[in-house]
PDB file with SEQRES, HELIX, SHEET and CRYST1 records, atoms N, CA, C and O in Angstrom:
SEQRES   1 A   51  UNK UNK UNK UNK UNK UNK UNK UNK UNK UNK UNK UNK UNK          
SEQRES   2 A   51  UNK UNK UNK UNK UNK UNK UNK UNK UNK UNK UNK UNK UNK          
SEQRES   3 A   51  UNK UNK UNK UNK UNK UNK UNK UNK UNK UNK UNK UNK UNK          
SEQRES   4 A   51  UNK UNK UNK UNK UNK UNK UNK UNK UNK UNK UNK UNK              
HELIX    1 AA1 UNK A    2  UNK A   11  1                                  10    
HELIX    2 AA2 UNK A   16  UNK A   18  5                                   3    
HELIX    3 AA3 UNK A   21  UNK A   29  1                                   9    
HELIX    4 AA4 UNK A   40  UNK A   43  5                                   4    
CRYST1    1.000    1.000    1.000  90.00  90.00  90.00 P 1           1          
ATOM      1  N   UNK A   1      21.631 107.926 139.933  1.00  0.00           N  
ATOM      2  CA  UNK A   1      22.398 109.138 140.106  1.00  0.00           C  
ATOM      3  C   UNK A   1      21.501 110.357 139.887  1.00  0.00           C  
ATOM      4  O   UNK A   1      21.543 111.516 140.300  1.00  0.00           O  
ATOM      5  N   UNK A   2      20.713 109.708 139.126  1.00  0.00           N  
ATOM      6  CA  UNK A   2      19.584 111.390 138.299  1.00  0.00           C  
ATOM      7  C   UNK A   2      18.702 111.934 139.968  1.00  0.00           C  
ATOM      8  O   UNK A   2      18.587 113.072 140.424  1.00  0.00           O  
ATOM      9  N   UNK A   3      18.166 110.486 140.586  1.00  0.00           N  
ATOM     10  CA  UNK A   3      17.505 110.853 141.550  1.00  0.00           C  
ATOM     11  C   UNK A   3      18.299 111.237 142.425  1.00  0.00           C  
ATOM     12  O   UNK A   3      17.704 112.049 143.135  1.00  0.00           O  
ATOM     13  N   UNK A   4      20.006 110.992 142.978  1.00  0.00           N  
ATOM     14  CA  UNK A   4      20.890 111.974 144.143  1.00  0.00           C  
ATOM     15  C   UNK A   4      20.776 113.034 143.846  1.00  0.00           C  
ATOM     16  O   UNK A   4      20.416 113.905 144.638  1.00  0.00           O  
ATOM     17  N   UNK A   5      21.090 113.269 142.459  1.00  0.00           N  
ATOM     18  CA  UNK A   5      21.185 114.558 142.115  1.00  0.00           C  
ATOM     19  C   UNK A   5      20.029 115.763 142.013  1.00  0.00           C  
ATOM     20  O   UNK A   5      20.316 116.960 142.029  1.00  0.00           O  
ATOM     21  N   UNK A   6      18.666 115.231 141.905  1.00  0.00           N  
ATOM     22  CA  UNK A   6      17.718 115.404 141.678  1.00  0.00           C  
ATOM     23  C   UNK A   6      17.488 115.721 143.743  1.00  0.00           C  
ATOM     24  O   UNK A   6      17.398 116.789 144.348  1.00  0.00           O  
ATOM     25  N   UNK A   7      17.476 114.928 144.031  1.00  0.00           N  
ATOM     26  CA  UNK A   7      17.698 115.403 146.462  1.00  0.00           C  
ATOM     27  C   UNK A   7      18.284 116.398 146.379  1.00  0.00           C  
ATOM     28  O   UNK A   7      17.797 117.497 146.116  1.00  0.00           O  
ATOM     29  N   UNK A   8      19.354 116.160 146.580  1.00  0.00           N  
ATOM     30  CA  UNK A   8      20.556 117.089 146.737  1.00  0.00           C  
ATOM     31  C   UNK A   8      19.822 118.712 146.568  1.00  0.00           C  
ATOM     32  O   UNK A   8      19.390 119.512 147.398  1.00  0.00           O  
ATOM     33  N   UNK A   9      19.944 118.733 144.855  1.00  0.00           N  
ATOM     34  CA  UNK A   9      19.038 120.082 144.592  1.00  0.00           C  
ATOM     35  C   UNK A   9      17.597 120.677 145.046  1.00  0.00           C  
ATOM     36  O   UNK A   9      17.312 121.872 145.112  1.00  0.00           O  
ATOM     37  N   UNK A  10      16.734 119.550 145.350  1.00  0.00           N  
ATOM     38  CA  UNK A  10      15.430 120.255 145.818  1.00  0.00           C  
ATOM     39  C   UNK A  10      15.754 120.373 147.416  1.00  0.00           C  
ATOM     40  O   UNK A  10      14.870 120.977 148.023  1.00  0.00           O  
ATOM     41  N   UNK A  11      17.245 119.750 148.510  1.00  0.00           N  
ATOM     42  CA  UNK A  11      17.081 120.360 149.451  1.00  0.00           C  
ATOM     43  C   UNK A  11      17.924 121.508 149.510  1.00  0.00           C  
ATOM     44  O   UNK A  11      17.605 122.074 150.556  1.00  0.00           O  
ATOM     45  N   UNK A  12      18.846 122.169 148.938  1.00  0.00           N  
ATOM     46  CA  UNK A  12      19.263 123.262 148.395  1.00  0.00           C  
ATOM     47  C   UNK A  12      20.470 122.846 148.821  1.00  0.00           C  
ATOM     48  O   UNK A  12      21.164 123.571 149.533  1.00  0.00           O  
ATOM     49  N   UNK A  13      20.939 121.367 148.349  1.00  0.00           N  
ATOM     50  CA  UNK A  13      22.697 121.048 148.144  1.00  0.00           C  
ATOM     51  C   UNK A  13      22.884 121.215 146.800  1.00  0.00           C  
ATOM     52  O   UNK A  13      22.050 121.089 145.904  1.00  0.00           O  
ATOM     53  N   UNK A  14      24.414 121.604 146.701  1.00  0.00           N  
ATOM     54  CA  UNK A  14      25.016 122.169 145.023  1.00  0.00           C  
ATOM     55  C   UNK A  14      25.122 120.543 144.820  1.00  0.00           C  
ATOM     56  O   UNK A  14      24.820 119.631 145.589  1.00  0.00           O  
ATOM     57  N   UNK A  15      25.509 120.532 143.877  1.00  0.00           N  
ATOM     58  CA  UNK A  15      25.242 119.082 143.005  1.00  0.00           C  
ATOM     59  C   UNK A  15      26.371 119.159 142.046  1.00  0.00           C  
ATOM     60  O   UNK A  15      26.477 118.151 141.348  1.00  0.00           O  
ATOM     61  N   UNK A  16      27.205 120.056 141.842  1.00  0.00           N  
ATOM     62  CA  UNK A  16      28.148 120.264 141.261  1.00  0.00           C  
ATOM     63  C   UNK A  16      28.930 118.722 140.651  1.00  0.00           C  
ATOM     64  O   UNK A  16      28.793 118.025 139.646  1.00  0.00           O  
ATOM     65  N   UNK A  17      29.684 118.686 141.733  1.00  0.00           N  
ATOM     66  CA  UNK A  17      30.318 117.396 141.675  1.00  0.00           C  
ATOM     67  C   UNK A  17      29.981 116.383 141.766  1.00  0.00           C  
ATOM     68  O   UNK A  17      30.785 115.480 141.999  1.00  0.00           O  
ATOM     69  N   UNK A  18      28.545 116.140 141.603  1.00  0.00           N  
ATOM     70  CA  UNK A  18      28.020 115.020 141.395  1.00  0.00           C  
ATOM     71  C   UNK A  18      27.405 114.879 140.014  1.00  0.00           C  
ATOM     72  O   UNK A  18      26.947 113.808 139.617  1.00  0.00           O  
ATOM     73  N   UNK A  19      27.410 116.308 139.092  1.00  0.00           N  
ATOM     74  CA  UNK A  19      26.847 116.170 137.914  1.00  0.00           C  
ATOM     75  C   UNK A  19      28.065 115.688 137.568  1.00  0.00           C  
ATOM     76  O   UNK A  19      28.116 114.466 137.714  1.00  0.00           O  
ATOM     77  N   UNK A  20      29.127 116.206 137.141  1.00  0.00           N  
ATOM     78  CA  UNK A  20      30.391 115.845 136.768  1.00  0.00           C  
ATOM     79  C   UNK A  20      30.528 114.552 136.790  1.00  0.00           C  
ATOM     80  O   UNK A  20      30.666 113.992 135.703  1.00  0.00           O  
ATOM     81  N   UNK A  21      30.524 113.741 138.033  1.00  0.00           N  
ATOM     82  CA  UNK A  21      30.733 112.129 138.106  1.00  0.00           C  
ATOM     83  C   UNK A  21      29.527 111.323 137.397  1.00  0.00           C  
ATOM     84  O   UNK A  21      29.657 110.119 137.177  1.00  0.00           O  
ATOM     85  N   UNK A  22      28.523 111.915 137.096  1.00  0.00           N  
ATOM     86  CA  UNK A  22      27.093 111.399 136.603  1.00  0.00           C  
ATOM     87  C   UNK A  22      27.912 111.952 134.763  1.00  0.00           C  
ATOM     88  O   UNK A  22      28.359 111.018 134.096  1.00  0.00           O  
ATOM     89  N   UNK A  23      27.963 112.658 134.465  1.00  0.00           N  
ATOM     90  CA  UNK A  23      29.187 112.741 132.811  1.00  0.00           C  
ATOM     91  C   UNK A  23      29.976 111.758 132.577  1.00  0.00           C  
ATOM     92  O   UNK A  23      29.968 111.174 131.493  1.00  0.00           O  
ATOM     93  N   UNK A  24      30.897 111.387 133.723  1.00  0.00           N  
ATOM     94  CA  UNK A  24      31.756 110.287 133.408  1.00  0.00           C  
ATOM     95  C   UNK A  24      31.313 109.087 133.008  1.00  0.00           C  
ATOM     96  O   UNK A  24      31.576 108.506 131.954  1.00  0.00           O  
ATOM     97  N   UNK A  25      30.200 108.523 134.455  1.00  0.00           N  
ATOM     98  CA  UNK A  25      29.415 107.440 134.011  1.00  0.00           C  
ATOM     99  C   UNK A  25      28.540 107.594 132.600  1.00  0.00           C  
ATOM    100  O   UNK A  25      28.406 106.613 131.869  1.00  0.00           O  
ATOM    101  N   UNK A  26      28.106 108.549 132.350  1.00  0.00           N  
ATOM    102  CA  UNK A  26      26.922 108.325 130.960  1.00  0.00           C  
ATOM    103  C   UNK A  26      28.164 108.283 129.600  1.00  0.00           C  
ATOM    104  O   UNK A  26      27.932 107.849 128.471  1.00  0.00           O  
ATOM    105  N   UNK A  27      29.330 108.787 130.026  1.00  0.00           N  
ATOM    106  CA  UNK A  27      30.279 108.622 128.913  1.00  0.00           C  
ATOM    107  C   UNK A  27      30.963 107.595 128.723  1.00  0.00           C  
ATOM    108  O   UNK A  27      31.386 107.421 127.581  1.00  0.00           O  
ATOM    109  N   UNK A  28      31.270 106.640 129.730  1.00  0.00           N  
ATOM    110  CA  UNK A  28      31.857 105.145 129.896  1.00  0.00           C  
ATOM    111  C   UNK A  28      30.663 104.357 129.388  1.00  0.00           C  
ATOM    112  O   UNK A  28      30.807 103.359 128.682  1.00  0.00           O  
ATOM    113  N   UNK A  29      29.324 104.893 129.812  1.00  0.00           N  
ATOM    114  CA  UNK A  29      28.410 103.761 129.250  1.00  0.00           C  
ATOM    115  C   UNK A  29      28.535 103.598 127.600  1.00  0.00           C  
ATOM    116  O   UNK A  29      28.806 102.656 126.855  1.00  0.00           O  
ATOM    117  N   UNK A  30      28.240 104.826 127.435  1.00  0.00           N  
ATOM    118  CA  UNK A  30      28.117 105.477 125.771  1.00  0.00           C  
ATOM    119  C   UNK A  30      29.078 104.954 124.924  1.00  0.00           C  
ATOM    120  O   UNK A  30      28.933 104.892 123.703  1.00  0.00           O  
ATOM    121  N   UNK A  31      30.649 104.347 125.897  1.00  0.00           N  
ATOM    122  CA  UNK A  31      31.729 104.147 124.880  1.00  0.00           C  
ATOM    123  C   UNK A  31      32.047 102.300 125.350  1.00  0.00           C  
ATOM    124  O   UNK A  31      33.131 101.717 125.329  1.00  0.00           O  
ATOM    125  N   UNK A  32      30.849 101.813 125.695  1.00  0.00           N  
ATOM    126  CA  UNK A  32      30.522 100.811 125.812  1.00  0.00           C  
ATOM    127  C   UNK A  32      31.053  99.748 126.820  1.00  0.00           C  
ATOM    128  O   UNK A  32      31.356  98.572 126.623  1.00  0.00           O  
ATOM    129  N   UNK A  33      31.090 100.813 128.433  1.00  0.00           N  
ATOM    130  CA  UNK A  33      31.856  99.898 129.286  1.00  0.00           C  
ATOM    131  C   UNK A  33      30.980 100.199 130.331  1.00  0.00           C  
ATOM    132  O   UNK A  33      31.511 100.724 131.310  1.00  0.00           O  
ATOM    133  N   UNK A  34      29.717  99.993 130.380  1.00  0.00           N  
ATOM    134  CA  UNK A  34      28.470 100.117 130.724  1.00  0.00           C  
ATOM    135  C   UNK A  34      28.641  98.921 132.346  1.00  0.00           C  
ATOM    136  O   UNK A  34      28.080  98.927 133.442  1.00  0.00           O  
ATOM    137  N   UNK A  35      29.584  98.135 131.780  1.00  0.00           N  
ATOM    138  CA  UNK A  35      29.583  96.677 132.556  1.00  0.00           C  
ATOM    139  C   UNK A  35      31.191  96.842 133.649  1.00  0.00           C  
ATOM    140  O   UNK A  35      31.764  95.867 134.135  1.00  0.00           O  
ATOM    141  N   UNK A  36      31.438  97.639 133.745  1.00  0.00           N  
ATOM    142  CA  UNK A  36      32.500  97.863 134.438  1.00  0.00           C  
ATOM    143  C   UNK A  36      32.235  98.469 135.441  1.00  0.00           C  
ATOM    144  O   UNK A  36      31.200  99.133 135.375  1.00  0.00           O  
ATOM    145  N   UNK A  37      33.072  98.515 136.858  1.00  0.00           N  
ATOM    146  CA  UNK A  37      32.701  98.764 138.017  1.00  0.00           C  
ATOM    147  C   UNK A  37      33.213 100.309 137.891  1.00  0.00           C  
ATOM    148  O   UNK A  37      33.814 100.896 136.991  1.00  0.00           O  
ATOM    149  N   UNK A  38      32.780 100.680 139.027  1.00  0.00           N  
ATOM    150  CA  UNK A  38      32.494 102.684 139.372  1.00  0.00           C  
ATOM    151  C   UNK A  38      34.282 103.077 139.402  1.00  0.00           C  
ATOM    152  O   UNK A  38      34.557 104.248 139.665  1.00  0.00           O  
ATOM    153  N   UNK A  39      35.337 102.192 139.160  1.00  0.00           N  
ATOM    154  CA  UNK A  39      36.302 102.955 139.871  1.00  0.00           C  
ATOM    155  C   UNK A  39      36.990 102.906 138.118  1.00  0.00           C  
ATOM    156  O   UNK A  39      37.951 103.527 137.663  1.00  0.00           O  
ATOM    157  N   UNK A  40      36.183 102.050 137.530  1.00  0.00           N  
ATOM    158  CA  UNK A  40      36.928 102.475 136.103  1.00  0.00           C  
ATOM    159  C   UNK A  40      37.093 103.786 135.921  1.00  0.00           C  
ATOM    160  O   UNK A  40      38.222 104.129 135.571  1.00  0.00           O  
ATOM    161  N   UNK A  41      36.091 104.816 136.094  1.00  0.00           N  
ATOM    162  CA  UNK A  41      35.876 106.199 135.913  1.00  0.00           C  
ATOM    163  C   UNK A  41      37.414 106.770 135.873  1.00  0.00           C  
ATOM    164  O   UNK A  41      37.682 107.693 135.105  1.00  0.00           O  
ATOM    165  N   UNK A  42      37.908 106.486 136.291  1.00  0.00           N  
ATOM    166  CA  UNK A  42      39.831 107.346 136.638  1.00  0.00           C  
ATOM    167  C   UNK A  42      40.443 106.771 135.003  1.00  0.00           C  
ATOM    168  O   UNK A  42      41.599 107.080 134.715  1.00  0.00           O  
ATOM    169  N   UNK A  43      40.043 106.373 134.515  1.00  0.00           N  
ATOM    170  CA  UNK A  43      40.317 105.812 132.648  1.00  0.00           C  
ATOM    171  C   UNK A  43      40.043 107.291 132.004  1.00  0.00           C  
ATOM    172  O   UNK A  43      40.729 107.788 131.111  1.00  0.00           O  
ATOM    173  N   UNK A  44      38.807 107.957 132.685  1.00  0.00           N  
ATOM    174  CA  UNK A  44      38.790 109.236 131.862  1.00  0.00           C  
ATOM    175  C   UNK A  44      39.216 110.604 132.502  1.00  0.00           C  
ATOM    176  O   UNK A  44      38.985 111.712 132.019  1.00  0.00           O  
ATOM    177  N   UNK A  45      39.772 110.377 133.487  1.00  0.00           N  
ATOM    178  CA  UNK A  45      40.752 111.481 134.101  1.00  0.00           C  
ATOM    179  C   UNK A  45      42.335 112.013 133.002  1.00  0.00           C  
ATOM    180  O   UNK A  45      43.183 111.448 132.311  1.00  0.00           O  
ATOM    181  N   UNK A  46      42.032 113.217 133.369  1.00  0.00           N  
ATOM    182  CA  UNK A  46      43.204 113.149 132.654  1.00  0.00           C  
ATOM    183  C   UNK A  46      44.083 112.746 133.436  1.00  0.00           C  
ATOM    184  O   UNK A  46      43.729 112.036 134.377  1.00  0.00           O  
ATOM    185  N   UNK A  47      45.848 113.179 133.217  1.00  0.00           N  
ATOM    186  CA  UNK A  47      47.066 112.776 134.289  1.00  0.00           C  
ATOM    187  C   UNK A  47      47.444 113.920 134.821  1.00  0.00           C  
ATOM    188  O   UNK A  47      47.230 115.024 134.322  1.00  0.00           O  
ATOM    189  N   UNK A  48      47.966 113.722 135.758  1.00  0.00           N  
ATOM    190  CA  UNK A  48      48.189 114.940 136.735  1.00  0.00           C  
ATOM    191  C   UNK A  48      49.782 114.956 136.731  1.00  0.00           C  
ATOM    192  O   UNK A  48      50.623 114.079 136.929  1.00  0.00           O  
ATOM    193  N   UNK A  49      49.827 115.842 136.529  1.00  0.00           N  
ATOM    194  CA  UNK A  49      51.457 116.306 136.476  1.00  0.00           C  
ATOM    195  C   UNK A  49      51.878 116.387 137.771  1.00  0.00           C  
ATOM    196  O   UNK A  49      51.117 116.724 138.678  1.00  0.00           O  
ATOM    197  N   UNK A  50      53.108 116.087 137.946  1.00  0.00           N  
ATOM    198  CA  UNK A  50      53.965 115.972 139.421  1.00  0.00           C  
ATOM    199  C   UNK A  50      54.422 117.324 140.016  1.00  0.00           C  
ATOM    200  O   UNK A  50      55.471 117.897 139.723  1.00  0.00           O  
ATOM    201  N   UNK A  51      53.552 117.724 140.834  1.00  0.00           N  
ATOM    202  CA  UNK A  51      54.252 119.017 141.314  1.00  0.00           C  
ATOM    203  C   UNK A  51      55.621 119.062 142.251  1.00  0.00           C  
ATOM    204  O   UNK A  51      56.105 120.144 142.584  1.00  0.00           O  
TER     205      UNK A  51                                                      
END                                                                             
């Protein structure tokens, strides 16, 4: 992810939302679910209220 993110910026794409999703993953690893697939990530979403 360090190296997308790392493209992205030296060809002058924002990276915004890819740092953000690169947080989630280093925070799922950190809380020891390192071994779980990419769609776990929605575990640390908050909930979205029903408009």
């Amino acid at each position: 992810m360090d190296d997308l993110i790392g493209h992205r910026e030296s060809m002058g794409v924002e990276a915004v939302r890819m740092r953000e999703v690169k947080r989630l993953m280093d925070r799922r690893i950190a809380d020891g679910h390192g071994d779980q697939g990419f769609s776990s990530l929605f575990e640390l979403l908050p909930p979205q209220s029903a408009a």
